[in-house]
Every structure is written in C-alpha cells, then in structure tokens.
TIMIMI-550271 format. One record per atom (N, C-alpha, C): atom name; z, y, x; residue in one letter; residue number from 0. Coordinates in steps of 0.2 Angstrom, whole numbers, plus 2048, in hexadecimal, padded with zeros to 3 digits. Each point is the difference from the previous one (the first is absolute). Layout:
REM residues N
(site "CA",(Z,Y,X),"A",NUM)
...
***
This chain:
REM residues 93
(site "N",(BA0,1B7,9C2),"X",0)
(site "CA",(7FA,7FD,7FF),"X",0)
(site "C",(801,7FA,7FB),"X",0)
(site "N",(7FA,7FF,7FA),"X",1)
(site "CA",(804,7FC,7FC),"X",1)
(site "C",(7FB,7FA,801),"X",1)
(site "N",(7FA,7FF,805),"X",2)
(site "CA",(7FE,7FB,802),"X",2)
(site "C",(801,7FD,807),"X",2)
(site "N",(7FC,7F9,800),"X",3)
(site "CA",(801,7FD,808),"X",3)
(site "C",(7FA,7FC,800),"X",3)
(site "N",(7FD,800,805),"X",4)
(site "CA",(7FB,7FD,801),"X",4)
(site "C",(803,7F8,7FE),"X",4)
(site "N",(7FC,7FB,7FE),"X",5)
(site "CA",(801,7F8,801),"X",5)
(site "C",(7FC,7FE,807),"X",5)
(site "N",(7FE,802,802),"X",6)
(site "CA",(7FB,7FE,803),"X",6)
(site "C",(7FA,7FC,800),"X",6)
(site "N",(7FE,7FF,7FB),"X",7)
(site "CA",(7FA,7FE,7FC),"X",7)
(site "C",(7FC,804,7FD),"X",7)
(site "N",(802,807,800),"X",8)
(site "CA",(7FA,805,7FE),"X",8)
(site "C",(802,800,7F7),"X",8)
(site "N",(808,802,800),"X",9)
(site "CA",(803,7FF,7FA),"X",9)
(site "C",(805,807,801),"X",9)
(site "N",(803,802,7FB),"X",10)
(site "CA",(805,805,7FF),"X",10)
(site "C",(806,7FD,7FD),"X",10)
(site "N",(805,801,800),"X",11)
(site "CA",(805,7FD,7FD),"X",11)
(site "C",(806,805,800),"X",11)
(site "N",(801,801,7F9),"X",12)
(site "CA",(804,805,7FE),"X",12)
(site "C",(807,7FF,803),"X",12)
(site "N",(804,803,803),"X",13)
(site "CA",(805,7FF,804),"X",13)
(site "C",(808,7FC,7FB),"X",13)
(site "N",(7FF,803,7FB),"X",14)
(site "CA",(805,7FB,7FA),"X",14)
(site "C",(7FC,7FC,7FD),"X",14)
(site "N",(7FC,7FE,800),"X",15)
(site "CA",(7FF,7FA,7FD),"X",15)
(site "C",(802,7F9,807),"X",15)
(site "N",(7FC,803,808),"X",16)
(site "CA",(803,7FB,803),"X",16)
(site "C",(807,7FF,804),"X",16)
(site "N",(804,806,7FC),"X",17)
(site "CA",(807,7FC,801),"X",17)
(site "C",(802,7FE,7FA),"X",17)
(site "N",(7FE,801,7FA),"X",18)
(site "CA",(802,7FC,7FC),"X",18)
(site "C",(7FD,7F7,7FE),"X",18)
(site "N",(7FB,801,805),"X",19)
(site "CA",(7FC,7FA,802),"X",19)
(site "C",(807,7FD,805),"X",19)
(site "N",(802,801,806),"X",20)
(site "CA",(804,7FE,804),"X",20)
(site "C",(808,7FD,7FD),"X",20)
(site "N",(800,804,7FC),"X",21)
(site "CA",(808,800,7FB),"X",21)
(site "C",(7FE,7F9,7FB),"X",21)
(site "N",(7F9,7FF,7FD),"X",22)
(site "CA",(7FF,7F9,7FC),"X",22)
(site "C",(802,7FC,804),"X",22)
(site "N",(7FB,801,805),"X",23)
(site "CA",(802,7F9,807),"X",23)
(site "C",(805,7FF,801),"X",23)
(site "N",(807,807,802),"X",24)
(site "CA",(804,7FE,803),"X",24)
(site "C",(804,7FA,7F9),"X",24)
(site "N",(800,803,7F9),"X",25)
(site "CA",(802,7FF,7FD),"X",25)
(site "C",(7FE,7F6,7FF),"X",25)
(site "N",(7FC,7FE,800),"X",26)
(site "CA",(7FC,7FB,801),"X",26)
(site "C",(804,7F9,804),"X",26)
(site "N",(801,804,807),"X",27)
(site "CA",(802,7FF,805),"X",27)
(site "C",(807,801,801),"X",27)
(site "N",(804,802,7FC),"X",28)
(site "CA",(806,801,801),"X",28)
(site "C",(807,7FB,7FF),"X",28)
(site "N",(7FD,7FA,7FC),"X",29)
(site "CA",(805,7FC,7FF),"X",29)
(site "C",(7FE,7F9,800),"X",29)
(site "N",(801,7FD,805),"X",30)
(site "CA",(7FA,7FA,802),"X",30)
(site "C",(804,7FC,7FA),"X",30)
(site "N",(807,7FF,7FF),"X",31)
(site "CA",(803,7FC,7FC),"X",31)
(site "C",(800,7FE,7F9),"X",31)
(site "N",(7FC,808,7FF),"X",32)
(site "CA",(7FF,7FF,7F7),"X",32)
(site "C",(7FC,806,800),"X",32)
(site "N",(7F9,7FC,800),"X",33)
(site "CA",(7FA,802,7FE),"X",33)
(site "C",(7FF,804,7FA),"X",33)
(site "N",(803,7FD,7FB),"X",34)
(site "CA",(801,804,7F8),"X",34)
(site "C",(803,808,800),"X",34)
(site "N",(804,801,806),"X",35)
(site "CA",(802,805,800),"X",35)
(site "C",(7FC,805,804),"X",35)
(site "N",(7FD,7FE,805),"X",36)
(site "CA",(7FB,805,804),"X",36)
(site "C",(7FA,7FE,7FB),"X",36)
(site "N",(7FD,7FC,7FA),"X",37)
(site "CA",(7FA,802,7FB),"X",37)
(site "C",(804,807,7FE),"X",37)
(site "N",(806,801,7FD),"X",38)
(site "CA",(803,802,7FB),"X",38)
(site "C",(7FE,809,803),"X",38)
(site "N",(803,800,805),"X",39)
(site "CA",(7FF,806,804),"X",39)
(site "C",(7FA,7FF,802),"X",39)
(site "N",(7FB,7FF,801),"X",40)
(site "CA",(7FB,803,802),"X",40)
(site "C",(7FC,802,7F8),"X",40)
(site "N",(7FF,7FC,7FB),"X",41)
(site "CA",(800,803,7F7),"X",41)
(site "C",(803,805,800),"X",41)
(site "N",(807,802,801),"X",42)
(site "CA",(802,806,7FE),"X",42)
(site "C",(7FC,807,805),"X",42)
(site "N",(7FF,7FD,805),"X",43)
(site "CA",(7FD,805,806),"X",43)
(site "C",(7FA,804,7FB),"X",43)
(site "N",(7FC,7F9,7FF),"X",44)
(site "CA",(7F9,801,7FD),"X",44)
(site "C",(800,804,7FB),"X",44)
(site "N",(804,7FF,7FA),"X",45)
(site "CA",(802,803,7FC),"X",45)
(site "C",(801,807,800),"X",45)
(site "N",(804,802,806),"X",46)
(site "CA",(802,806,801),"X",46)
(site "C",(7FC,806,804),"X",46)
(site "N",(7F9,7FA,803),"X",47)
(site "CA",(7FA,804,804),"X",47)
(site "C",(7FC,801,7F8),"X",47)
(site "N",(7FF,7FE,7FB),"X",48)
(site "CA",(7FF,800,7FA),"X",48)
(site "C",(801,804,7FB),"X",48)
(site "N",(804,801,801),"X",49)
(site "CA",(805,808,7FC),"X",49)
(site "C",(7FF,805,804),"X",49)
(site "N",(800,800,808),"X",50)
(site "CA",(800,805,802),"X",50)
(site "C",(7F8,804,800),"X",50)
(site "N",(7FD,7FC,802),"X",51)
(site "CA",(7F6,800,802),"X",51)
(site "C",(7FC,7FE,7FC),"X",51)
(site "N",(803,7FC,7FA),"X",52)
(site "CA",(7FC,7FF,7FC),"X",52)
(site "C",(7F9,7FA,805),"X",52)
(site "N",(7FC,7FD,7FC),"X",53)
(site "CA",(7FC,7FA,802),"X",53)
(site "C",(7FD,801,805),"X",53)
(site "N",(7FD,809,802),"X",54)
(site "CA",(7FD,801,807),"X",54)
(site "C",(805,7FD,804),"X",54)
(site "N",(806,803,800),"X",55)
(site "CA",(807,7FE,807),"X",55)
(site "C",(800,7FA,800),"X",55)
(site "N",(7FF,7FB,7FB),"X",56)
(site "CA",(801,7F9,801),"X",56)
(site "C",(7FB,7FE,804),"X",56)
(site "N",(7FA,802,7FC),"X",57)
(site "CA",(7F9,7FE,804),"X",57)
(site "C",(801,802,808),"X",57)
(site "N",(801,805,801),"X",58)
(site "CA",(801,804,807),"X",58)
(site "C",(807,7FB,805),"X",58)
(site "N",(803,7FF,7FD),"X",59)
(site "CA",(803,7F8,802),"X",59)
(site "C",(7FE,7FA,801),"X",59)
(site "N",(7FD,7FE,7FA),"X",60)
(site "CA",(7FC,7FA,803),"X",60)
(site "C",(7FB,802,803),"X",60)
(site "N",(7FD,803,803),"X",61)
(site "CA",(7FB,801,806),"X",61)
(site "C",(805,801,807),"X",61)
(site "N",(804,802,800),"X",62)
(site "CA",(805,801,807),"X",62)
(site "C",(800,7FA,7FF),"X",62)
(site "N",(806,7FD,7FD),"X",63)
(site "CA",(801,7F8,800),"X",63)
(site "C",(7F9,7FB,802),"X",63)
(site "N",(7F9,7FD,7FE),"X",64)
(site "CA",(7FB,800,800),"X",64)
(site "C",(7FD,800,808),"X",64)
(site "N",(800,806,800),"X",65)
(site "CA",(7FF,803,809),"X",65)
(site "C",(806,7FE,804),"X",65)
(site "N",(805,7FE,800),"X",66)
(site "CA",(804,7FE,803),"X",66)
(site "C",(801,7FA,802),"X",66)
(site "N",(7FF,7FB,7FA),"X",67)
(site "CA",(800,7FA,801),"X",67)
(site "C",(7F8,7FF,805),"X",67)
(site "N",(7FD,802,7FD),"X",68)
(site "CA",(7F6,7FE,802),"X",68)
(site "C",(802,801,809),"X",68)
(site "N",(804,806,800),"X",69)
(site "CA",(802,802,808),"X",69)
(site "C",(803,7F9,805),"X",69)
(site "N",(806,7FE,7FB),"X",70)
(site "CA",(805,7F9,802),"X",70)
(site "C",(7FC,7FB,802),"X",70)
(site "N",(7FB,7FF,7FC),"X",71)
(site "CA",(7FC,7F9,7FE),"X",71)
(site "C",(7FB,800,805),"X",71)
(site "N",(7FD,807,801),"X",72)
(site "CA",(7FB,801,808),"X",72)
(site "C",(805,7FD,805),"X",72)
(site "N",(805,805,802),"X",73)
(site "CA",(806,7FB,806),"X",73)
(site "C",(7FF,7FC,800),"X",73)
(site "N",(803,7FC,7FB),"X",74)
(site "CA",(803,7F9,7FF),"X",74)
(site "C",(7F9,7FB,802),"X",74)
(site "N",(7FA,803,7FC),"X",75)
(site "CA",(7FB,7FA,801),"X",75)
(site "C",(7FE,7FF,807),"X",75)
(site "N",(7FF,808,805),"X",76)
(site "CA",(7FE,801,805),"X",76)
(site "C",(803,7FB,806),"X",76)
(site "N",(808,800,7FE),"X",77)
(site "CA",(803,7FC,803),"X",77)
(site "C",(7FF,7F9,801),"X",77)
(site "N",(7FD,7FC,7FA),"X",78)
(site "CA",(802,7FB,7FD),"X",78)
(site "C",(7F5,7FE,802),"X",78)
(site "N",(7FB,804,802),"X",79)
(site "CA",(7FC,7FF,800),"X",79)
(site "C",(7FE,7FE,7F9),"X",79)
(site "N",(802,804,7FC),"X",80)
(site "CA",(7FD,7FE,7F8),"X",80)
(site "C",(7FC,809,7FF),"X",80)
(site "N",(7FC,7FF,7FC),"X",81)
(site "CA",(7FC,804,7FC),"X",81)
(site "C",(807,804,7F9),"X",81)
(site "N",(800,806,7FF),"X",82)
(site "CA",(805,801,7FD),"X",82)
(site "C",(7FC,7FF,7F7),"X",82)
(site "N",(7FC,7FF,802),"X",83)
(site "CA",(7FE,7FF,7F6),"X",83)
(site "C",(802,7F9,800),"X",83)
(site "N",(7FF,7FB,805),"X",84)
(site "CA",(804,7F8,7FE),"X",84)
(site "C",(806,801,801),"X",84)
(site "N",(804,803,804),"X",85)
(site "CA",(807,800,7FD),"X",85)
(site "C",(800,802,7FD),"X",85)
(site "N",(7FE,804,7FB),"X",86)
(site "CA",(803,805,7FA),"X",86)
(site "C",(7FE,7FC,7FB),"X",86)
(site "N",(7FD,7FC,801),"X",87)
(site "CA",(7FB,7F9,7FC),"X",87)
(site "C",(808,7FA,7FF),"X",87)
(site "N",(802,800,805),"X",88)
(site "CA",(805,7FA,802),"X",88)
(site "C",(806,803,7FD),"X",88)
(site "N",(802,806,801),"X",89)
(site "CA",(806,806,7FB),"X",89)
(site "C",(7FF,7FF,7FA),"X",89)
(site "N",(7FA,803,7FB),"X",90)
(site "CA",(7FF,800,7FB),"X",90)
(site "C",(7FA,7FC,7FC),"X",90)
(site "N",(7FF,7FC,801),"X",91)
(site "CA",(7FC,7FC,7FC),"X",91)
(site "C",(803,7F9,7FF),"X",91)
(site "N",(7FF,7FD,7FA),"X",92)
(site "CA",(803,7F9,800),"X",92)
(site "C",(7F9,7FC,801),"X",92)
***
C-alpha cells in the first residue's frame, strides 16, 4: 500500500511521510549542536529532491504540514487555546 490515511481526509504517500519523520528525526537528533541536525535534515531534503523531484518535496511538506496542525490541535486543546493562536504565538513575530 503506498498510501495512509492522515486523518483529515488526505492521502499521504507512504515515502514521503517517512521521509517526513527522518527530517524530524534528523532536526531532533542532536540537541547540542543544532547546525548539525540543520545540516542533516538539508541533505534529507536534498535527497527527497533527487529522488521525487518537487512533487516528493511538496508531498513532504504537506505530511510535515498535517502533522504539525495535528501537534498544535493537542497542544492547544490542552492548554485551552485555539490552535490558529498558537500557531500565531509559533510562527508569527
């Protein structure tokens, strides 16, 4: 099977969201030196790139995308916020 539901009424190609999860890991892999887990998750990107050409990327940031919106749902629901204002409080200056 090369897709999986997100639950949102989306299809997600099944290599793009492990290669979505390998970014993250990547991201997340070295709390001490951040320049290194940028470095690796660019060559990730790079090599979803090569592989899949821009749909594969695109097809990544949308996993990526829906996965966070999914975190920010939790997180807000927790915290009794709306998750468009935390997402507001994450990425807006």
């Amino acid at each position: 099977m090369s897709e999986d539901r997100t639950g949102r009424g989306e299809s997600i190609d099944l290599h793009a969201r492990r290669r979505a999860y390998q970014l993250v890991r990547a991201a997340l892999s070295d709390d001490s030196n951040q320049e290194q887990g940028i470095s690796a998750a660019r060559s990730l990107a790079a090599a979803v790139l090569a592989e899949a050409g821009i749909d594969g990327v695109a097809e990544v940031a949308v996993d990526l995308s829906m996965r966070l919106a999914s975190a920010l749902e939790r997180i807000a629901a927790d915290q009794g916020l709306a998750a468009v204002d935390l997402a507001e409080v994450w990425f807006v200056d």
